[in-house]
N, C-alpha and C positions, 0 to 999 in steps of 0.2 A: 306592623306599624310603619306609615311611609315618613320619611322626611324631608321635607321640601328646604331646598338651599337654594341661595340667591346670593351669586357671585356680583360685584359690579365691577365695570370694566368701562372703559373709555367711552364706550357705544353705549346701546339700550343692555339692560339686563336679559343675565344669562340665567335660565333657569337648566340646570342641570340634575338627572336620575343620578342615584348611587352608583346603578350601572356603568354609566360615563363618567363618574367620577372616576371611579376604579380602575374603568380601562384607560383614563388620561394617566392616574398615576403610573401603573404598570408601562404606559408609552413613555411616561418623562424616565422614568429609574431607567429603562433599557437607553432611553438617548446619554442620559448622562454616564450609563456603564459605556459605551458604545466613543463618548468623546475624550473618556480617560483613556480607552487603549489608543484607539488615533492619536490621541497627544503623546501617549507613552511609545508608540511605534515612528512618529515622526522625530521624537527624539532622540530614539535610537538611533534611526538611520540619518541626520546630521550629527552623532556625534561617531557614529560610523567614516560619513565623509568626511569629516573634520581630522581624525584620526590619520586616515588612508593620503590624504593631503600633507600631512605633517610627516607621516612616514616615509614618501615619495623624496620631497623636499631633504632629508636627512640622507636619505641614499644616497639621493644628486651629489650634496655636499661631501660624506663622505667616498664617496667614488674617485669624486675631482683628487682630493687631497689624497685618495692612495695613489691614483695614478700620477698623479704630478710631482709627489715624492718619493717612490717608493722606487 
């Protein structure tokens, strides 16, 4: 048994196979698995740099005041 769908869209109607359905969903779940790890890797590494930045700055400062007092 076929089933005909009819998506509307801004343009003229889309007439779409199950087949290309199927393969669009399979393409979205892989985009959206795909921009969870990007966002989760871009996160990482600004809270990477953010880290390494605050670490540097704490060194600086304790450095200054062993040497200047010790």
């Amino acid at each position: 048994m076929y089933l005909h769908v009819t998506i509307k869209t801004k343009g003229p109607n889309m007439n779409l196979s199950p087949r290309t359905r199927i393969l669009l969903l399979i393409v979205g779940i892989f985009w959206i698995t795909l921009d969870q790890e990007t966002y989760s890797l871009v996160a990482d590494l600004g809270t990477e740099f953010i880290t390494n930045i605050i670490n540097k700055f704490w060194t600086e400062i304790l450095t200054t005041i062993l040497f200047r007092y010790a």
